[in-house]
C-alpha positions in Angstrom: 0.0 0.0 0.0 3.0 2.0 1.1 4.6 1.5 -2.1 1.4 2.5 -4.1 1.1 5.7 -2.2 4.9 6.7 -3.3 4.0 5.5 -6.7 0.7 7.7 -7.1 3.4 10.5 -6.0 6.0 10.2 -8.1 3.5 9.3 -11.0 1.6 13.2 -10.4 5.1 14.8 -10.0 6.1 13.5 -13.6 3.5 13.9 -15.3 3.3 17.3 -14.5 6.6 18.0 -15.9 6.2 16.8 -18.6 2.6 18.6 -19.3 4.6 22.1 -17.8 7.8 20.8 -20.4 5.5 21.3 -23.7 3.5 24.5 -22.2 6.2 26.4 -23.3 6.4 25.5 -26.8 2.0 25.8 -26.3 2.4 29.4 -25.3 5.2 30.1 -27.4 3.6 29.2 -30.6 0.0 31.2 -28.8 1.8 34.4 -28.7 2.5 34.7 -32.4 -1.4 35.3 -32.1 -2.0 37.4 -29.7 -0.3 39.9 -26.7 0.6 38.3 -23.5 -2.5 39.5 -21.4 -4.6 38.4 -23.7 -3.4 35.2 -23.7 -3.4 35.0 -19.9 -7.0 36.1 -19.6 -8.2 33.9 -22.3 -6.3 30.8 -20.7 -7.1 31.5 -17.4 -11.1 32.1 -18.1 -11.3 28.6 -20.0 -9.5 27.1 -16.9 -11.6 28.9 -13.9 -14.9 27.8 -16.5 -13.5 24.3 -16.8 -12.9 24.5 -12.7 -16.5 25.7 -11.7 -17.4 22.5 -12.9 -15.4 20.9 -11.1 -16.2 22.5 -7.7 -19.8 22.1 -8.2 -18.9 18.1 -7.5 -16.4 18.4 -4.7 -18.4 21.6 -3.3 -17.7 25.1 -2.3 -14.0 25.5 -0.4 -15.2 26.4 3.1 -11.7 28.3 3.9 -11.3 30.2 7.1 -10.1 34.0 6.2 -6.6 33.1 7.0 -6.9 30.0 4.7 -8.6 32.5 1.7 -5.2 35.2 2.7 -2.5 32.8 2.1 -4.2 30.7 -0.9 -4.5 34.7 -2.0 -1.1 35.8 -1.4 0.0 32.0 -3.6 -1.9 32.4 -6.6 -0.4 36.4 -6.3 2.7 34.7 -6.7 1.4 32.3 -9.0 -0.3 31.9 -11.5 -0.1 35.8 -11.6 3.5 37.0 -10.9 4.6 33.8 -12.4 2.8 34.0 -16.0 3.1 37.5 -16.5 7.1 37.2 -16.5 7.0 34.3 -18.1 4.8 34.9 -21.1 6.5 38.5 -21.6 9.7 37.0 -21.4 8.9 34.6 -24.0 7.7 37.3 -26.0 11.7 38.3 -26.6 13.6 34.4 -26.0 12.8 31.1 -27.1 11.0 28.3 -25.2 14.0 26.2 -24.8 16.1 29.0 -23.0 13.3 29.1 -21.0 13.0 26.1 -19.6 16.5 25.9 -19.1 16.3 29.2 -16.6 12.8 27.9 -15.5 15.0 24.9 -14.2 16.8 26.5 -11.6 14.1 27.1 -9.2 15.2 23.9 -7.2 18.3 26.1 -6.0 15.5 29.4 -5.8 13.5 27.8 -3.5 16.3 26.9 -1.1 17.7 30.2 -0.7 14.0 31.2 -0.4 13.8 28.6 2.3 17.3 29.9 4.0 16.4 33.4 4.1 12.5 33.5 4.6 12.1 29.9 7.2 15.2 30.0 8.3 16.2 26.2 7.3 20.0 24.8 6.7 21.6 24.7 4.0 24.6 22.4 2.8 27.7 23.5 1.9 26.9 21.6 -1.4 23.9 23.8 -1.9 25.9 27.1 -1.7 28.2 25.6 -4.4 25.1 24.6 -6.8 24.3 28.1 -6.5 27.2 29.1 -7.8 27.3 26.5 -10.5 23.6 26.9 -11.4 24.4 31.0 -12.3 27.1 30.3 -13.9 25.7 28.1 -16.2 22.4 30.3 -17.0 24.8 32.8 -17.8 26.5 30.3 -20.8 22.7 29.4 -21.7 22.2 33.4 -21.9 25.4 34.4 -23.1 26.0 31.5 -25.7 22.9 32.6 -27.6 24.1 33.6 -30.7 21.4 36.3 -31.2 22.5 38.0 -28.1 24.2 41.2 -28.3 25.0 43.0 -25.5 24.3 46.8 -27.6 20.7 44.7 -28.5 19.7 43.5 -25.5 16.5 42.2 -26.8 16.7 38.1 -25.7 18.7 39.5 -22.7 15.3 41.2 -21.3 13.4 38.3 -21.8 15.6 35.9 -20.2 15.8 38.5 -17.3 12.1 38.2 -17.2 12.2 34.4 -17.3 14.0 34.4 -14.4 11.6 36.8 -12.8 9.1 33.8 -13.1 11.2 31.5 -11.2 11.5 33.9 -7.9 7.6 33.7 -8.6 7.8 30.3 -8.7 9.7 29.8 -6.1 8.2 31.6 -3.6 4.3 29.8 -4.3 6.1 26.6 -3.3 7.3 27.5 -0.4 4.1 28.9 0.4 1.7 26.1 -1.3 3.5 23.2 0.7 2.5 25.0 3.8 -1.2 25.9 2.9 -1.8 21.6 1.7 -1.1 20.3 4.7 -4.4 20.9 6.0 -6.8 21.7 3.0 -8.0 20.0 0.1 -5.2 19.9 -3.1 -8.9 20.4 -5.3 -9.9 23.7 -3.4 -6.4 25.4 -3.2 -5.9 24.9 -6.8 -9.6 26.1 -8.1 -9.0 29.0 -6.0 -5.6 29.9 -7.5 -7.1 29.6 -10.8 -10.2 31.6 -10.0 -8.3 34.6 -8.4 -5.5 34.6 -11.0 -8.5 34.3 -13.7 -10.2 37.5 -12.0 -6.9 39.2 -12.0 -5.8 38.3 -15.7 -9.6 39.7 -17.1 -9.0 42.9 -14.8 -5.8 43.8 -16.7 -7.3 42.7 -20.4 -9.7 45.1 -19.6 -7.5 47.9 -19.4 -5.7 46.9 -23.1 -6.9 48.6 -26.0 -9.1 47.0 -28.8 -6.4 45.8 -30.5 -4.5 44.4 -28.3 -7.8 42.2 -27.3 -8.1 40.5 -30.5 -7.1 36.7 -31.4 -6.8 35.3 -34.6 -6.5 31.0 -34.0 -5.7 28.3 -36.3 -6.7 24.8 -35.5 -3.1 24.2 -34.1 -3.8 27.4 -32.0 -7.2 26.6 -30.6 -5.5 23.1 -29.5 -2.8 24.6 -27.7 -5.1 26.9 -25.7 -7.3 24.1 -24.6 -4.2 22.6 -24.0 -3.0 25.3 -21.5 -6.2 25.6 -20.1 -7.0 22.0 -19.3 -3.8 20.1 -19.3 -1.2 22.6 -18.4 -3.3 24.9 -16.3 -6.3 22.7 -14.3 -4.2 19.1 -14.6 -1.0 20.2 -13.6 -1.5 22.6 -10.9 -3.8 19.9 -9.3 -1.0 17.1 -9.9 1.3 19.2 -8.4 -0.6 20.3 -5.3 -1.6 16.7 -4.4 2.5 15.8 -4.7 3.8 19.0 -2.8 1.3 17.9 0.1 2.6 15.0 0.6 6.4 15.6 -0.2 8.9 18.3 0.9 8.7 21.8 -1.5 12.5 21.1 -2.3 12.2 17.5 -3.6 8.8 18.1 -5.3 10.7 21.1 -7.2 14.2 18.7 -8.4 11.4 17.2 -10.7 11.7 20.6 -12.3 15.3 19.0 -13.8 13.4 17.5 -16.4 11.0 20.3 -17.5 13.7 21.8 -20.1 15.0 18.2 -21.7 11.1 18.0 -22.4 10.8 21.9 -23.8 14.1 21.2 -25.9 13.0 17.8 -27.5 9.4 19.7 -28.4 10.7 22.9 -29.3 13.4 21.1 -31.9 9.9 19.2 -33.9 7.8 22.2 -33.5 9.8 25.4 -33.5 13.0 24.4 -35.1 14.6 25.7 -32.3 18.0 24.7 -31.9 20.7 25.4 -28.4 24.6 26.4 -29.6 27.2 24.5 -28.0 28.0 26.8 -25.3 24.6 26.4 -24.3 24.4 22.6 -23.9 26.9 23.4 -22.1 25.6 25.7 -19.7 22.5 23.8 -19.4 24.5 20.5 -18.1 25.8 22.6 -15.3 22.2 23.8 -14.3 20.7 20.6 -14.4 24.1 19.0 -12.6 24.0 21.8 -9.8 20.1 21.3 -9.1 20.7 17.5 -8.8 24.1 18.5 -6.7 22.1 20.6 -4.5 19.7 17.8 -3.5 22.3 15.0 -2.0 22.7 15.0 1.6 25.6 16.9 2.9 26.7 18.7 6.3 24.9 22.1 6.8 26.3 25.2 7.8 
């Protein structure tokens, strides 16, 4: 039974990345259509539609108002913070460099962890910091569109990685907040409020920037985002971080950019140089590194 339990785990945590691994190839293609917030709104409203279905099986969340705060203050941090870096930044880089910077939220969420609970770190994790900047600096800096006087991929990347403090600040709050309330009801209501907040700031663009032109291939990848990556995930990965710790849930996040590289080569002929293979060995090696028992300090 034991073993079944770990399986059901481990099963939620992988499927997840791999669902998260193609969203960015998803919302990369998506935003040749249309602007970021209007991508965000539209995929966040099919999701929170999708989800009132769901809750009218499993029943209204009956949160206390400290519950409703924090679940708040998560889906703040994500979906909201998280997707509008993300999907800006992938306005200016491609979907493979970011999943590569996306991947070093393992290391983000211990430092959040160090600084913000107060828990030890290894002296191996200090290194893997090291290692894991060092290599997103080859994954930036080995681009071969970079220039430094044309900053353009630069900004985006720098907004990719705004996504992963994002990130990495929801887990460390999400694994406290599932300890005690149902994964269903945490998740529906990060999707509702980041829904609310995504349709509040599409309100604000102009005309233009509200329209959407789909192809078939376009349609799919929204429904996509809204069902798979959006509803399925989050609940797969809200069931797993209740049951595991935030910093072992998050070193599944090592195979997130191996999935967004093999995709992205079939479907957006994107291709990595050599110096940023390289640099993406180093920040998958240092996030594994940083998860292997050591003294602390």
């Amino acid at each position: 039974m034991h073993q079944n339990h770990n399986f059901s785990i481990y099963a939620a945590l992988a499927g997840t990345m791999l669902i998260w691994g193609v969203s960015f190839v998803a919302t990369k293609y998506l935003l040749g259509f249309m602007t970021p917030i209007t991508y965000m709104a539209v995929r966040f409203a099919v999701a929170a539609v999708l989800f009132t279905g769901i809750l009218m099986y499993y029943g209204l969340p009956r949160f206390n108002r400290r519950v409703h705060l924090l679940v708040l203050v998560t889906a703040l941090a994500e979906p909201v913070a998280y997707f509008i870096f993300e999907s800006y930044g992938l306005n200016f880089t491609t979907a493979s460099k970011a999943s590569l910077i996306i991947a070093t939220i393992p290391v983000m969420v211990m430092v959040a962890a160090r600084v913000f609970l107060g828990e030890p770190v290894s002296t191996r994790g200090i290194w893997s910091v090291l290692v894991s900047m060092a290599g997103i600096a080859l994954v930036v800096l080995g681009d071969p569109d970079v220039s430094l006087s044309q900053p353009g991929s630069m900004v985006g990347d720098l907004l990719v990685f705004g996504a992963v403090i994002s990130a990495s600040a929801y887990i460390t709050m999400a694994r406290h907040v599932g300890k005690t309330n149902s994964t269903v009801h945490i998740t529906a209501m990060q999707i509702l409020y980041g829904a609310l907040v995504f349709v509040i700031l599409w309100l604000f663009q102009s005309p233009d920037a509200k329209r959407m032109s789909l192809d078939g291939a376009g349609w799919a990848a929204l429904l996509f985002l809204a069902g798979g990556a959006t509803i399925g995930a989050f609940l797969l990965y809200n069931y797993a971080l209740s049951h595991v710790h935030a910093g072992e849930a998050a070193l599944f996040i090592n195979a997130i950019p191996v999935i967004t590289a093999i995709t992205a080569r079939f479907f957006l002929n994107e291709r990595l140089s050599v110096v940023q293979i390289a640099g993406a060995v180093l920040v998958i090696a240092a996030v594994t590194w940083s998860r292997r028992p050591q003294r602390v300090t």
